[in-house]
Every structure is written in structure tokens, then in C-alpha cells.
N, C-alpha and C positions, 0 to 999 in steps of 0.2 A: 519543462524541458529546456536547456542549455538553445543559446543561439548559435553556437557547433552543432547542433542537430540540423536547426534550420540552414545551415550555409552547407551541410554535406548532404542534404537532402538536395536542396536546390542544385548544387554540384553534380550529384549524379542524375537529376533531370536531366540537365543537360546534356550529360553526356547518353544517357538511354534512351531521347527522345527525342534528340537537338531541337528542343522549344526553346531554348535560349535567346531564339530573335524576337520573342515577343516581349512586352514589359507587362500585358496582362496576364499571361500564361504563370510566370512567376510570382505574381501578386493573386492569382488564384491560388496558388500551391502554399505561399504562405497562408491565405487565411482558411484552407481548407486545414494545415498542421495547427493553426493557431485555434480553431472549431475542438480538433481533434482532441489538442491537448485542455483546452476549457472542460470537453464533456468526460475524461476521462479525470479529473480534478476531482469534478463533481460526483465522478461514480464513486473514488475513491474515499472522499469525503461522506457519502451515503453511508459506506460500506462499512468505514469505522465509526461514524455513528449509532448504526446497526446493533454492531457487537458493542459496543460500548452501554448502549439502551441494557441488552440484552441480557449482560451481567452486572447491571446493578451499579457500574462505577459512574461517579461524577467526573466531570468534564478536567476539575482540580488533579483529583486521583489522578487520572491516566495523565496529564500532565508534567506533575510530579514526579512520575515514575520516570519520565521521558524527560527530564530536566528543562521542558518548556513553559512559559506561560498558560493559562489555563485560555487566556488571548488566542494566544496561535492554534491551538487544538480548533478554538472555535472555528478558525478561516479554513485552517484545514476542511473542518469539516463541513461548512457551507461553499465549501469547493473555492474560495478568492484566495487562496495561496496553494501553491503546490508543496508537497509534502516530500521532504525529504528522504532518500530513502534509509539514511538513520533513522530517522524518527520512524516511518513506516516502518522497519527493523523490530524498533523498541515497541511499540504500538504493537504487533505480531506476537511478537514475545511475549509480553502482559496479559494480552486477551489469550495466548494459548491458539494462536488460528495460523494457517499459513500466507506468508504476504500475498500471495497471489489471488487469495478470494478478495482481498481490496479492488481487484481491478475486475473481478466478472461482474456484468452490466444486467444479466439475466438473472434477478435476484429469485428465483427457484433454482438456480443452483449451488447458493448459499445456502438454504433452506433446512438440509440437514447439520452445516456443523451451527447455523443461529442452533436449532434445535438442543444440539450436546453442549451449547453453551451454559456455565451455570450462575446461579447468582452470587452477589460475592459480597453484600449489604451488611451481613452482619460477620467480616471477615475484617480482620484489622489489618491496618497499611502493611505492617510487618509480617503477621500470618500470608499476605497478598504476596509479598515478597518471594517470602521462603515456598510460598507454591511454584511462582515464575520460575525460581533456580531449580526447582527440581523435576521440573517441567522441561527445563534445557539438561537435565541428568539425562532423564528418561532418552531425547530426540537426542541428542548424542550417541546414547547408548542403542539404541537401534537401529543409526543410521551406521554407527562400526559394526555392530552384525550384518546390517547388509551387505557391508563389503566383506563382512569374514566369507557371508556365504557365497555371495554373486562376484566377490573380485573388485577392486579398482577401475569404475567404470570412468573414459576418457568423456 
């Protein structure tokens, strides 16, 4: 997370709580965001290891696909770098899963798409590909039925 998070966090302490006269009340709140964001690093970095295990790509693969080092995937996923959310984007995209299971911390609630996860070992970089694009066909393609049937929701 941005230090605009921490300075509009600390901001609006102050203003919802006027702890502002202390210097350790703010020095809690920082390391309690700075806790926050380490174990939610870490969850996130679990989570695409997870899936990543689970269908069979190496560490290279999904890096490649994501135009990173096969380096950075690693920190990402031992949690010492936070992960961009392009990359978590392309990462989503690849594995076929929605960004949002990266950040659930109660891994039985993963538990069903790890499941429908499949392997992909004996699937070549470019067969890889052309499933990812047709994968964003598909979620496209039913995310404008949604709205044919349910309307433009704000």
C-alpha cells in the first residue's frame, strides 16, 4: 500500500477520534497498518502460490505471461514485495480465478475453485495462451448478458 494510504488513514484518525495529541497513538496506527499490510502480502502471496502449485505452472510460466522476472513472482509470493495490481490482474487472468480469492485468508474458502483448478503440465506456452483469451471471451461474454438481463448496475 501507497504512503497516501497511511497519511489519509492517519488524517482521518484524527479527525474521528482526535488522537492526534499523542505521538504514540499514531505510531500504533502506523504499525498496526504496517502488521496489516505485511499479513495481507503474505496471504496474497500464499494464495498465488496455491493456484499456481495447483495447475501445474512453474514459477517462469506465470512470470512470463505477466512480463516479470521469475525473481519477483518469487517475493511476491513469499509475501517481501507487494504485488501490483496489474500483475495480480494478469496473475487472475492466467490462473482463470477471480482477484479477489488472492486476498481471502480462510483457505477453505478457496477450497472449491483450488478444486476446479486444472493442470496445465502438458499444455504448451501458446495453447496456455489461447485458453487465457478465450477465457476473457467467455467472462466478457457473460458479464454483458448480465447486463442485457439485470441492466447497468451503478
Amino acid at each position: 500500500m501507497g504512503m497516501l494510504f497511511f497519511v489519509l488513514l492517519i488524517f482521518q484518525t484524527k479527525l474521528t477520534c482526535n488522537c492526534y495529541k499523542t505521538r504514540d497513538t499514531i505510531e500504533n496506527i502506523l504499525l498496526f497498518v504496517t502488521n496489516t499490510t505485511k499479513k495481507m502480502e503474505n496471504t496474497i502471496g500464499t494464495n498465488i502460490k496455491l493456484f499456481r502449485e495447483k495447475v501445474g505452472l512453474t514459477q517462469s510460466d506465470l512470470a512470463d505471461y505477466c512480463g516479470i522476472k521469475r525473481e519477483i513472482l518469487s517475493y511476491y509470493e513469499n509475501g517481501k514485495r507487494e504485488v501490483s495490481l496489474l500483475h495480480l490482474d494478469k496473475i487472475a487472468e492466467f490462473l482463470n480465478v477471480d482477484m479477489d480469492l488472492f486476498f481471502e485468508e480462510n483457505p477453505v474458502e478457496i477450497k472449491t475453485d483450488l478444486a476446479l483448478s486444472f493442470r496445465a503440465n502438458e499444455i504448451s506456452p501458446s495453447d496456455r495462451n489461447q485458453i487465457v483469451y478465450f477465457k476473457k471471451i467467455v467472462k466478457n461474454f457473460l458479464k454483458m448478458k448480465n447486463i442485457e438481463i439485470n441492466g447497468i448496475q451503478a
